[in-house]
Every structure is written in structure tokens, then in C-alpha cells.
N, C-alpha and C positions, 0 to 999 in steps of 0.2 A: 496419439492423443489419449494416454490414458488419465492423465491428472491435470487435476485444475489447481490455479495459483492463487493467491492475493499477493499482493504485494504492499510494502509499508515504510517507511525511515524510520529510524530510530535516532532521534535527537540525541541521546547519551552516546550512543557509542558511535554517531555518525555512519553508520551504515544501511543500507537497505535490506530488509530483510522480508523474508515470504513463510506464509504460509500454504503449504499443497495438502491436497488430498484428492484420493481417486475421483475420477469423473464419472463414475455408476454410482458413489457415495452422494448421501446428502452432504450439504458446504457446512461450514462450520457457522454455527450461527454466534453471532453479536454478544460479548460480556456489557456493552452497556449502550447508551449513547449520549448524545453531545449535541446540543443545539447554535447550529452557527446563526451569530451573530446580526450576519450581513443579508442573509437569505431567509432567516428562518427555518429554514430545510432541520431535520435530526439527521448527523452525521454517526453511523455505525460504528463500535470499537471494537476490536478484535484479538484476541488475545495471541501474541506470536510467539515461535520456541525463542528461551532464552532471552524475554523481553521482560523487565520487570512491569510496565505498565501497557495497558491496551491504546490500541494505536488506529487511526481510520486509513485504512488502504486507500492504493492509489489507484483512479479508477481505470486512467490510460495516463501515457506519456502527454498530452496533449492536453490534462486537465493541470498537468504542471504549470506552475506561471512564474515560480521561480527556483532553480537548482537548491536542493538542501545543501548540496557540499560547497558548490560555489558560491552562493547568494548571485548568481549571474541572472539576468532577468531575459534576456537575448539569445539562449544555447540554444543548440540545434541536435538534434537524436540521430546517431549514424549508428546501423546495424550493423554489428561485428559478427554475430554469430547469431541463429537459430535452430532450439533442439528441444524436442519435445521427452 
């Protein structure tokens, strides 16, 4: 367990993409934020390698409500592999 992740989608190039860094480091803090709509809540943006625009991580698989690749609204998360 040495690093920590964010994780994020990227709409343009449809992939998922993370940001790591050491887990004795401070995280990487927020290039801006974003007020949703629906909650009011400010949503955090984060700037990823190779991402041209800042994006809000995902906070768990279980905050997903619908697949970015599929637009499926009913998937189900099967662990293939875990590796720190």
C-alpha cells in the first residue's frame, strides 16, 4: 500500500483514467470546482496525466449510476484482479 489513486473518465478519449501518488505524500489538491446542480454540493476537479480538461473523480464503483462506456444503467462490478 504504498500509493493512492483517484480515478476519473475521460469523455473524449472514453477511457478511465487515474491519478496516483505516494501515500506518505500529500494528495493532489483540486484545479477548480463545479457546483452540481441537483444537490448543491461543489464537485472537485482534478487535473489527470494526459487529460486536456479537469475532471471529478470517481468516488467508488457504487457511486456509479450509469456505465460511461456502456450507457448501461443495471451493470454489475466483477473483480478480475487486485494489486496494489
Amino acid at each position: 500500500m504504498k500509493y493512492d489513486q483517484y480515478t476519473a473518465f475521460d469523455p473524449v478519449s472514453k477511457k478511465f483514467v487515474y491519478l496516483t501518488w505516494q501515500r506518505d505524500a500529500k494528495p493532489p489538491e483540486p484545479v477548480s470546482k463545479i457546483r452540481d446542480k441537483t444537490t448543491g454540493e461543489m464537485i472537485p476537479l482534478y487535473k489527470f496525466p494526459d487529460v486536456k480538461k479537469p475532471l471529478p473523480i470517481i468516488p467508488s464503483l457504487k457511486a456509479m449510476k450509469i456505465c460511461p462506456i456502456t450507457g448501461d444503467k443495471n451493470f454489475k462490478s466483477k473483480v478480475v484482479m487486485l494489486y496494489d
